[in-house]
C-alpha positions as CSV (number, residue, x, y, z in Angstrom):
1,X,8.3,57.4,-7.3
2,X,10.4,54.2,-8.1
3,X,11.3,54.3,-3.8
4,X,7.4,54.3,-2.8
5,X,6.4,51.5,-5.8
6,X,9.5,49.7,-4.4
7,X,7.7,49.8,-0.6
8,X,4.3,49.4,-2.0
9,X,5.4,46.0,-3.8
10,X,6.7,45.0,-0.6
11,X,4.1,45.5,1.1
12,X,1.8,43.9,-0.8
13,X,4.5,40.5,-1.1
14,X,4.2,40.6,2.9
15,X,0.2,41.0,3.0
16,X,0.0,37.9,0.6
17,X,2.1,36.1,2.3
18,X,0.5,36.2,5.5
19,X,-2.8,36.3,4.3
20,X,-1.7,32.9,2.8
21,X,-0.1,31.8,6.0
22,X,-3.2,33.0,7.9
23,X,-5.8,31.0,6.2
24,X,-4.0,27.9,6.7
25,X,-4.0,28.5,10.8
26,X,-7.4,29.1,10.3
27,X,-8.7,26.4,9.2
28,X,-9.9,23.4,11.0
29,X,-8.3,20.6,11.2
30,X,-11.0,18.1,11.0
31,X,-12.6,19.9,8.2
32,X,-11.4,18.1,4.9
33,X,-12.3,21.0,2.9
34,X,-9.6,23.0,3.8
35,X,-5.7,22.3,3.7
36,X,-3.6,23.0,6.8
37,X,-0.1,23.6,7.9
38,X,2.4,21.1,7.5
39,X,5.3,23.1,8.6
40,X,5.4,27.0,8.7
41,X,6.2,29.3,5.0
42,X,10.0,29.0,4.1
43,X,11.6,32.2,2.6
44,X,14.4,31.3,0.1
45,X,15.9,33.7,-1.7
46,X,19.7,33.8,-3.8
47,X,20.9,37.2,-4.7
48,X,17.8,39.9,-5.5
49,X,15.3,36.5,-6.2
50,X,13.1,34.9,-3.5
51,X,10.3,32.5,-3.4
52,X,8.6,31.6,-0.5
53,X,7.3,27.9,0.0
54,X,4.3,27.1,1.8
55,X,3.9,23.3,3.2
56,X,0.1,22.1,3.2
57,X,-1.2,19.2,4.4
58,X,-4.0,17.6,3.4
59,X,-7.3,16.6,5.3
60,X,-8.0,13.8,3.2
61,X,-5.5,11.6,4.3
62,X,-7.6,9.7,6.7
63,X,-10.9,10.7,4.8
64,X,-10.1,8.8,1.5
65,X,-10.7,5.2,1.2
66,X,-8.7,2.4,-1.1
67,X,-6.6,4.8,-2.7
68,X,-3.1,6.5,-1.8
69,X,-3.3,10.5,0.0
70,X,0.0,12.0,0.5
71,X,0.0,13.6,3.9
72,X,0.7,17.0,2.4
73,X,2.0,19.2,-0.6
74,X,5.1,21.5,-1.1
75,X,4.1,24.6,-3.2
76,X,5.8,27.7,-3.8
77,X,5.4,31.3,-5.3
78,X,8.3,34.1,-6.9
79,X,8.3,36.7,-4.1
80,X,11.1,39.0,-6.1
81,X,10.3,39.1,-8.6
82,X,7.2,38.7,-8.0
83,X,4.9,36.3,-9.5
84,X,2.2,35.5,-8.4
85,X,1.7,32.3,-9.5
86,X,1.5,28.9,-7.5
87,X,3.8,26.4,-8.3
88,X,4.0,22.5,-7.7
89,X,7.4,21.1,-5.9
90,X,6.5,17.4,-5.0
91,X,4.2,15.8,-2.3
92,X,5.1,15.1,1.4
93,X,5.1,11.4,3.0
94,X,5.7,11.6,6.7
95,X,3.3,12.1,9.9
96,X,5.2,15.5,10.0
97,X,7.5,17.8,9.2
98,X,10.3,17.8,11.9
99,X,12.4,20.2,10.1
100,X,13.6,22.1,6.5
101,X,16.9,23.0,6.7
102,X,19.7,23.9,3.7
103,X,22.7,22.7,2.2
104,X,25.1,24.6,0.5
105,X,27.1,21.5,-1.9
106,X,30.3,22.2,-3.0
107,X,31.6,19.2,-5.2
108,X,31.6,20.0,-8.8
109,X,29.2,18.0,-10.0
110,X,26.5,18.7,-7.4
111,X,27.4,22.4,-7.1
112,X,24.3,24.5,-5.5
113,X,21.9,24.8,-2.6
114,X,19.2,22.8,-2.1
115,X,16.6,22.8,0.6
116,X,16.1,19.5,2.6
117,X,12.5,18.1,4.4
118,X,12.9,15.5,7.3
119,X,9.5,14.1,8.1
120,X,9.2,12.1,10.9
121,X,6.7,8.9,11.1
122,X,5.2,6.8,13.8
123,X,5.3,2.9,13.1
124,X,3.3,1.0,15.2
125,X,3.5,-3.1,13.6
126,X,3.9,-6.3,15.5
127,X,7.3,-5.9,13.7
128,X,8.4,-2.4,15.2
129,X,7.4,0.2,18.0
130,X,8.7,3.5,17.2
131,X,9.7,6.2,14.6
132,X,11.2,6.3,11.2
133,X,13.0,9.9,10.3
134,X,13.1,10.7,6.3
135,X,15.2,13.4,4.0
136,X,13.9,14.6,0.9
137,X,16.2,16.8,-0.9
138,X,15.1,19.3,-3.2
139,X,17.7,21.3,-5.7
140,X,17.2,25.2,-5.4
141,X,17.3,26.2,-9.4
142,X,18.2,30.0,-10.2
143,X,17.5,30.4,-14.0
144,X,17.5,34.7,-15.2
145,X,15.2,36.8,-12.8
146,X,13.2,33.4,-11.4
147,X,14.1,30.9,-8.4
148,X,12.2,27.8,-8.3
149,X,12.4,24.5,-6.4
150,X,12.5,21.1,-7.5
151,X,12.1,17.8,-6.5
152,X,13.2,15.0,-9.1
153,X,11.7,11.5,-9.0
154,X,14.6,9.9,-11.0
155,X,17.0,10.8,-8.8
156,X,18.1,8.6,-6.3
157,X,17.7,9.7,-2.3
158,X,20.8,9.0,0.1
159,X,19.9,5.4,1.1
160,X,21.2,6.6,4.6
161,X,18.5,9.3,4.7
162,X,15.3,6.7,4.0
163,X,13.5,5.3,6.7
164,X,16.1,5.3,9.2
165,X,14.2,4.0,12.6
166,X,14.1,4.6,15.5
167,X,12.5,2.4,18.4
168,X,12.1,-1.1,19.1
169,X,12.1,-4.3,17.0
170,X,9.9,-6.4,19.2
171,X,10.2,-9.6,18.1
172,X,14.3,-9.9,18.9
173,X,13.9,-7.0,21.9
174,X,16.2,-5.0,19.9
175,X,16.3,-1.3,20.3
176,X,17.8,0.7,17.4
177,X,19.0,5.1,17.3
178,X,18.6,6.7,14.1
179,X,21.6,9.0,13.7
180,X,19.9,11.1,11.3
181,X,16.9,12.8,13.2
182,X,17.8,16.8,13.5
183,X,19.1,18.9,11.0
184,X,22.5,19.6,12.6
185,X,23.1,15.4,12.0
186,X,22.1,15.5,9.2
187,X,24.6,18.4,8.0
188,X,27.3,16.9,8.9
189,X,26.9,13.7,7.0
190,X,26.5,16.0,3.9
191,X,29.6,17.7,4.8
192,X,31.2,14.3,5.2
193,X,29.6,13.3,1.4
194,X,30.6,16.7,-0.3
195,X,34.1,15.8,-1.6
């Protein structure tokens, strides 16, 4: 009996999940009344807990006049185990979401895994032509039987990891590399910082 409520909950975690995921495709992009997809549902689990995080991004962005709209919202819900309740993380600032990625830090006083966001922007100024990559760590927390995800505003991002361009700076003709655009990059100047 435990074996076939253990498949039946399992079940059911998938079917919400995609269901979730599902909707999201579905709706239409131009319609503000619905979210989209920033970026497709993360799975993140440590041990027997898992959450899964959903990225939505927000039609309103363009729709919403003399006030601020984040491009999109992280959000996540305990998978295992489950509960199925909808939790907050922080907002999301770029065009997109180029890629979520994780890092395992060793150094004693950072100790833990945390799950990292680039976004990637266009800028288009009479200052600069081009792109500006971002990273936006947030600390993977395992407290008893739950697993959340949290981003802290206090907390100071990797100066290194903010608005590094890419592109052209047109009024000196200079063209400039950002050496933190993909996740593998990105890695290794953790690995580099985790001493």
């Amino acid at each position: 009996m435990n074996k076939f409520l253990k498949i039946f909950r399992q079940v059911l975690i998938l079917q919400i999940t995609l269901s979730a995921a599902m909707q999201a495709l579905a709706a239409d992009a131009s319609d503000p009344r619905y979210v989209g997809e920033l970026h497709p549902p993360v799975m993140v689990s440590d041990k027997s807990k898992k959450i899964a995080v959903f990225f939505l991004k927000s039609n309103f962005k363009n729709s919403i006049a003399n006030t601020h709209v984040a491009t999109g919202e992280i959000y996540y819900f305990q998978v295992k185990p489950l509960i199925p309740e909808l939790k907050y993380a922080w907002k999301v600032e770029g065009d997109q979401i180029s890629s979520v990625f994780f890092y395992d830090w060793k150094t004693p006083e950072r100790a833990g895994r945390s799950m990292y966001v680039l976004t990637k922007t266009v800028v288009s100024n009479r200052i600069f032509e081009g792109l500006s990559y971002t990273v936006m760590e947030l600390p993977i927390i395992s407290e008893g039987e739950k697993l959340s995800l949290h981003f802290f505003p206090g907390d100071l991002q990797d100066s290194k990891l903010q608005n590094c361009y890419e592109g052209l700076y047109l009024e000196e003709s200079k063209a400039v590399t950002c050496a933190y655009k993909n996740a593998s990059d990105i890695k290794k100047y953790l690995a580099l910082q985790d001493k």
